[in-house]
GUSEGU-19232 format. One record per residue: x, y, z of N, C-alpha, C in turn. Coordinates in steps of 0.001 Angstrom, whole numbers, plus 524288, in hexadecimal, padded with zeros to 5 digits. Example, Ala and Ser with C-alpha at 12.3 -4.5 7.8 and 13.67 -1.06 7.14 Angstrom:
833867E9C681E788300C7EE6C81E78833907F31C81E78832327F73681BA8835667FBDC81BE4832648001E81EBE
//
This chain:
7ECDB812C87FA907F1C7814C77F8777F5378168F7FCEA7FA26814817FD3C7FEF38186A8005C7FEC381BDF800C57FF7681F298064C80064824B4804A68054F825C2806F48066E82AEE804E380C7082D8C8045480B7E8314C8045B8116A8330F806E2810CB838ED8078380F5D83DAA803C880E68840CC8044B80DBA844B18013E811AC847907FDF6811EC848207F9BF8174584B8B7F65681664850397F752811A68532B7F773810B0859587F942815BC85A767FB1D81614862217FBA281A46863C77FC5B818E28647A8029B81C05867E88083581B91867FA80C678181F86D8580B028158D86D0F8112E811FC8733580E50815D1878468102781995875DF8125C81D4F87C7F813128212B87D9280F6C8200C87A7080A1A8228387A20805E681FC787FFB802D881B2388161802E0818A4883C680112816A388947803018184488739809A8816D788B9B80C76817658914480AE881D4A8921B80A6D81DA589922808D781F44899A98057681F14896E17FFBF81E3C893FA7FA1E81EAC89C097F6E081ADC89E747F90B819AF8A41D7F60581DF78A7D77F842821448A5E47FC6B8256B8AA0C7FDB382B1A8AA397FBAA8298F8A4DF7F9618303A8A40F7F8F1831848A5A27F17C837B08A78F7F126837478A9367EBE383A218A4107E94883A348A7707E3A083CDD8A2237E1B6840E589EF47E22E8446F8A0517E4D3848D889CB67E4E38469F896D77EB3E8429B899CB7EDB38411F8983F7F2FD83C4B894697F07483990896687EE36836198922E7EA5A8392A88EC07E7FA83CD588DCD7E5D683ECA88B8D7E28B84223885857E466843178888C7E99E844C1884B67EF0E84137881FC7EFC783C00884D57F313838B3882417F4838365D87C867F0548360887E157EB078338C87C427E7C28386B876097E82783BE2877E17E87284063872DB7E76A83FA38708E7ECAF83F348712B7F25983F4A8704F7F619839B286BD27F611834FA86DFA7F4FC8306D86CF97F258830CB865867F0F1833B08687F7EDC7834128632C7E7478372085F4B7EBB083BB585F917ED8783EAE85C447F09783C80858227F3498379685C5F7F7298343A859A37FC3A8310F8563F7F97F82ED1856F47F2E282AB3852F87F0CE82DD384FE17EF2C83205850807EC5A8347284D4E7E9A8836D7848447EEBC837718497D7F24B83974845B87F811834178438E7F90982F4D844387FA7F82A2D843A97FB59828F983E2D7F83882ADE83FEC7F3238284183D287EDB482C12837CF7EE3B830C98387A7F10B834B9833FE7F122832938314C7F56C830748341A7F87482EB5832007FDAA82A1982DAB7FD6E827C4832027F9C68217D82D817F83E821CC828147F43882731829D17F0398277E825CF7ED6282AB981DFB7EF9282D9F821267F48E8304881DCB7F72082BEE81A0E7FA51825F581B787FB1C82273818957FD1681EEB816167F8C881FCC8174B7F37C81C508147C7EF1581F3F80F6C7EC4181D9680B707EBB981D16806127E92081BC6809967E410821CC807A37E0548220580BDE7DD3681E2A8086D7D97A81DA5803877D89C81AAF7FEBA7D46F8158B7FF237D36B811957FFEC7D9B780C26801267DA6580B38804C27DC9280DA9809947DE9780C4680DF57E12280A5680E967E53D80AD8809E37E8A48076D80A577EF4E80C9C80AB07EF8980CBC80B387F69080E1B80CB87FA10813A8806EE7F9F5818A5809F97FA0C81BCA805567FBC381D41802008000381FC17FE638019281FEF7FB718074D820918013280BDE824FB8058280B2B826828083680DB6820FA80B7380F9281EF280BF9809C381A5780FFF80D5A815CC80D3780FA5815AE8099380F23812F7805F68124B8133C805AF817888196580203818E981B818039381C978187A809EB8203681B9780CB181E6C81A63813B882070814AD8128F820A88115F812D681E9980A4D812FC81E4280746810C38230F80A7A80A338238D8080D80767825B880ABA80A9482BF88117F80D0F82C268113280C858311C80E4D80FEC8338380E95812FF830F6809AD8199083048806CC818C783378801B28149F831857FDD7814B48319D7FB6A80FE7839007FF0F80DE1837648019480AFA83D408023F80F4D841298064181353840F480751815F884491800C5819E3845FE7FCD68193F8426B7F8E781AED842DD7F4B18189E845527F67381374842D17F18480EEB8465D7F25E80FF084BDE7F6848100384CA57F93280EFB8536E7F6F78156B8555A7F665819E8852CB7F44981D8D855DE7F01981EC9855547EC5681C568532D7E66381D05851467E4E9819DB8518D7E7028136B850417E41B80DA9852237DF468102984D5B7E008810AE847BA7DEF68105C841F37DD6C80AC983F407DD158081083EB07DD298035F83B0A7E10A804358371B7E481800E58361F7E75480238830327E8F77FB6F82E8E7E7E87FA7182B2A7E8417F440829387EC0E7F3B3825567EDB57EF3E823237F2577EEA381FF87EF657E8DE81B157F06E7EAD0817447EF997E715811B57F3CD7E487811637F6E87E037810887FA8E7DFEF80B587F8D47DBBA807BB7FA1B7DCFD802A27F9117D8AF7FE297FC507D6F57FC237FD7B7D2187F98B801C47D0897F8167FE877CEB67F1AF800BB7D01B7EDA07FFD37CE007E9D5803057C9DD7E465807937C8DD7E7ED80A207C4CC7E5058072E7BFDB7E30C803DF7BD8A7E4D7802567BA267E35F8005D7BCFE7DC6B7FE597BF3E7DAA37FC507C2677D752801707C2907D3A0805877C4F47D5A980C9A7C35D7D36280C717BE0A7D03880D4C7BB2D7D45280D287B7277D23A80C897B3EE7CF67806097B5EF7CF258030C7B2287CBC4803E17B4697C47F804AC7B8147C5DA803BC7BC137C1CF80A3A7BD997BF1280DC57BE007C0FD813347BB707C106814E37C1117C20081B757C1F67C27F81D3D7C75A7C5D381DB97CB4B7C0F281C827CA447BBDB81BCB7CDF97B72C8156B7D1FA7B7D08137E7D0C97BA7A80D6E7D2827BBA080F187D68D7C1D6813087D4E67C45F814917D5887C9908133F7DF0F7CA29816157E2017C5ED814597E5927C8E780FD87E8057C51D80CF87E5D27C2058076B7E84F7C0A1804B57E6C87C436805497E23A7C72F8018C7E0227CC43802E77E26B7CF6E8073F7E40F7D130807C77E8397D5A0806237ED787D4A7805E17EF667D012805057F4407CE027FE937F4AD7CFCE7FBE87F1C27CD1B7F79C7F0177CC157F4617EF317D26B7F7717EBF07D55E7F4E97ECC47DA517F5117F1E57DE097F98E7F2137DE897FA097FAC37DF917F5ED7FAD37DD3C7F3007FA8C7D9D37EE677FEA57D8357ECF27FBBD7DAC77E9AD7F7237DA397E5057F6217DDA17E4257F7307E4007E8CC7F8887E7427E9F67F9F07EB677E7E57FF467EB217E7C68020C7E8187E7A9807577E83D7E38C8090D7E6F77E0B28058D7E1B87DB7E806D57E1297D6FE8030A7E4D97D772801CF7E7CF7D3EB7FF2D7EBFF7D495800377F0FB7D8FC8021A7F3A37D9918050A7F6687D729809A07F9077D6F780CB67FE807D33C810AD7FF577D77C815267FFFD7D76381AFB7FF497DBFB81ED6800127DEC481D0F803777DBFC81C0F806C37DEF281DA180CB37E1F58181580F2A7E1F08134280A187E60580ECF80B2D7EA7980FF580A157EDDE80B7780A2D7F40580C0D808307F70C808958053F7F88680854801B27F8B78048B8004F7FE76803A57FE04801D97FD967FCCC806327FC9C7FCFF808EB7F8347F96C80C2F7F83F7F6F680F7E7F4517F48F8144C7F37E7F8898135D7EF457FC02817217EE758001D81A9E7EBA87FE4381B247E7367FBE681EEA7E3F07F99181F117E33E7F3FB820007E0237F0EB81E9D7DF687EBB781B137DD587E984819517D8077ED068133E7D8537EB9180E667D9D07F02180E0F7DC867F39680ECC7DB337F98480C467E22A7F921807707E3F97F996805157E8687F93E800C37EA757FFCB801B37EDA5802277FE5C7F12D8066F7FB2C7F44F8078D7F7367F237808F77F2EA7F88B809FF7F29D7F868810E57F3F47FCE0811487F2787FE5B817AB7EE8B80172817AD7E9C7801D7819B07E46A803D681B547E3D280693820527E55480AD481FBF7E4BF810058263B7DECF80F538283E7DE5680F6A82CD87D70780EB382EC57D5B480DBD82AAC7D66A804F882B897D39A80396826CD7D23B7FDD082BAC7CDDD7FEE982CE27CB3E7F9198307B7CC8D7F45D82EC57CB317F02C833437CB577E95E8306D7C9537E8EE82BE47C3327EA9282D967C06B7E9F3826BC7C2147EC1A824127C3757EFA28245A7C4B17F29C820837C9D17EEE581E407CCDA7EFBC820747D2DC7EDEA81D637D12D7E5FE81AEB7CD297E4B481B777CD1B7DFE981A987C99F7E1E98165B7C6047E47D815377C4757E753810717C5C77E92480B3B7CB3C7EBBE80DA67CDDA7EDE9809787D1467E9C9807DF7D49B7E6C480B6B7D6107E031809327D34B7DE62804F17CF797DD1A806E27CCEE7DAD7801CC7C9A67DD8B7FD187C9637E25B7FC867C91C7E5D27F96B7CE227E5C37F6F47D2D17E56B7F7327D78A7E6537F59A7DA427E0407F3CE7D5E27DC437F3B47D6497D6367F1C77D3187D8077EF5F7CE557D80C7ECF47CAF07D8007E85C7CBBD7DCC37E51E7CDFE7DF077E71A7D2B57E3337E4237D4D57E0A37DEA07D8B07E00B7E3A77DDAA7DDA27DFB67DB6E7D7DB7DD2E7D8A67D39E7DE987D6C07D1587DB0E7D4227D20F7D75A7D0BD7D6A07D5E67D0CE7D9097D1477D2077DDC47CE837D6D57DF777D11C7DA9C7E23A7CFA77DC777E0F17C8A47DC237E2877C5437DDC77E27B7BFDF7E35E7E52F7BECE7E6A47E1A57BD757EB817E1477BBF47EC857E19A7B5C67EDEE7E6B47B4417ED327E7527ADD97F2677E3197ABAF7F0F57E10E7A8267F5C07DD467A62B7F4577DC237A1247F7E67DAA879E397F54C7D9F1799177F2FD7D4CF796417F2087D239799957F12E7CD93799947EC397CB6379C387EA3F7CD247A04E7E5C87CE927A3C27E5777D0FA7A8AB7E2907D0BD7AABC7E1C37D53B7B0987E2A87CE2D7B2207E2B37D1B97BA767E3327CBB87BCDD7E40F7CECC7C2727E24D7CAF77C69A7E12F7CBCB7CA557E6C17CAE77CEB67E5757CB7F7D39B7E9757CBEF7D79E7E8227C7477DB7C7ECB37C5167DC9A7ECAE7C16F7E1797EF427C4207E6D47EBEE7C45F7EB2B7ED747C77A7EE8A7ED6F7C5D67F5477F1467C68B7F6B57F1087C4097FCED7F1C77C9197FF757EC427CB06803BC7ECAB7CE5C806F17ED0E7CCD880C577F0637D01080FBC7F0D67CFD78152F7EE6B7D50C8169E7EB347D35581B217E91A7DA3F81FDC7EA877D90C825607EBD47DD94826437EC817DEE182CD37EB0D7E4F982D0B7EBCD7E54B833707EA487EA728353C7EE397EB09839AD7EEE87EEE983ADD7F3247F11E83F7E7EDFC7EFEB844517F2737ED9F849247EF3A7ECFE84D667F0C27EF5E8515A7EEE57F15D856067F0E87F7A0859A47F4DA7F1CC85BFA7F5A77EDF085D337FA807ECD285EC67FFCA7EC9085B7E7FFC87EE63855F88031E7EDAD8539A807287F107852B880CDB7F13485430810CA7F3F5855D1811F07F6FA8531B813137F48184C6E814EC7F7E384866810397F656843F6811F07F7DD83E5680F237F6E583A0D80F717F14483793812F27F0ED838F2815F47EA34835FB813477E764838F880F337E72083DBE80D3E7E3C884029808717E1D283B5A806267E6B88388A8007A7E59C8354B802A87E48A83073807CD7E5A882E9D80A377E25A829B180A2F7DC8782A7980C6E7DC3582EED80DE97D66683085809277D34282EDF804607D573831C77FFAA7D1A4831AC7FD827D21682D617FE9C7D6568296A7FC707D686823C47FE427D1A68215C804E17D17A82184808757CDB881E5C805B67C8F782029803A87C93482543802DA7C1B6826ED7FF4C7C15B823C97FC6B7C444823C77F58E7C335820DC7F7BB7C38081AE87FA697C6178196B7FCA07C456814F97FF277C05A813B48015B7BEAF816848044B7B8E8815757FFB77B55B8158D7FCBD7B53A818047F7577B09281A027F50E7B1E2813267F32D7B6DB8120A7EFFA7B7F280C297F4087B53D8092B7F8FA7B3FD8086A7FBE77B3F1803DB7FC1C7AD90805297FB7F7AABB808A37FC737A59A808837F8617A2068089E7F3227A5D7808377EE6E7A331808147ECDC7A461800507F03C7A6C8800087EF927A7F67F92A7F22E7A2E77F6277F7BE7A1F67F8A97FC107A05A7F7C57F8EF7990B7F73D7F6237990D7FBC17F30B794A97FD177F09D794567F6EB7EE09797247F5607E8D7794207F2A27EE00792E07EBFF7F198797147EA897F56C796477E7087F2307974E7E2227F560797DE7DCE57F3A1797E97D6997F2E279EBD7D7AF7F24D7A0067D2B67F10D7A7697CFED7EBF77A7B87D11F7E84D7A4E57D44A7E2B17A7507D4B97E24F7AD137D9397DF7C7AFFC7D8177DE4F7B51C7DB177DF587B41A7E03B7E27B7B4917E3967DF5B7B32F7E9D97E0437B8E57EECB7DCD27B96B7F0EA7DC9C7BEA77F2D67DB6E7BEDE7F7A57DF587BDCA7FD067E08A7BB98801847DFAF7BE1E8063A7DC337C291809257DD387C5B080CFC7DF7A7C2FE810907E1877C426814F27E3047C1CB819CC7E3917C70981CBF7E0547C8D1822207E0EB7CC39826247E3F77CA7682A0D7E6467CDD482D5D7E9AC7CD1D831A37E9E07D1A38359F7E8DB7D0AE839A77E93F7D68B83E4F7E4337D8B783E5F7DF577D70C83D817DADE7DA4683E637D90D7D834843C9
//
């Protein structure tokens, strides 16, 4: 799951809370409400209002975060993306946001706390993994394909599965900025989506492709 800042109040909001009388409480209390109520705009401006991960922006912010961390700790931090249009498609664009709805969950319930996870484009979804090794991130890849291939999609007509093209990379200590380990995600994504594209028809197909290990 994404994380975001905290709505809590500041703690010198509270500090001398028993000295002040009422008209000074009454301030404080409005002063209070202001700082959450800005907080709450703050946090909502980073949520994918459709599935509730994390939007492109806080992605963006997360990943550069966590970059500016690799580079001073030399951490592991790896990059997912999935693309699930093919699944669109087959299934036609009336199905389009219970399948997005629907995958947000499965992102979230297969997931470990301490991932992150993202609706980057419209069909086009992110998990970034903080000290998360090769194996490891090629692990959770494919944990997050037998996922979503039997992921259950309530419909009234029947349940039904996901067609899914994943790309992985990892940040490498020569890499300048963050967009270097997007870049190599997208290639490995383009390679998963055209080796799908290859076989063609609505059958399941569920594509890893790594890049940068």
């Amino acid at each position: 799951m994404s994380q975001h800042p905290s709505s809590k109040p500041s703690a010198h909001w509270l500090a001398d809370i028993d000295s002040l009388d009422r008209e000074g409480l009454t301030e404080r209390l409005r002063s209070m409400a202001a700082e959450l109520d800005l907080a709450h705009d703050r946090e909502r401006a980073l949520i994918d209002d459709l599935t509730g991960l994390g939007n492109r922006r806080d992605f963006v912010r997360q990943l550069d975060t966590l970059f500016s961390q690799h580079q001073r700790n030399d951490l592991p931090v790896s990059l997912i993306l999935l693309d699930i249009v093919q699944f669109i498609n087959h299934h036609g664009p009336s199905a389009g946001d219970r399948v997005l709805r629907a995958f947000g969950d499965c992102l979230r319930e297969t997931l470990r706390g301490m991932d992150m996870s993202f609706r980057i484009a419209d069909h086009e979804f992110a998990v970034i993994l903080p000290d998360t090794s090769v194996n490891g991130t090629s692990a959770v890849a494919d944990k997050l394909r037998l996922a979503a291939a039997y992921f259950l999609v309530e419909d009234a007509s029947a349940s039904t599965t996901f067609d899914v093209s994943v790309g992985v990379a990892a940040f490498r200590v020569e890499d300048q900025n963050a967009d270097a380990v997007v870049q190599r995600a997208y290639e490995a994504l383009d390679e998963s989506r055209a080796a799908q594209a290859d076989w063609g028809g609505p059958a399941v197909r569920l594509i890893t492709k790594r890049k940068g290990f």
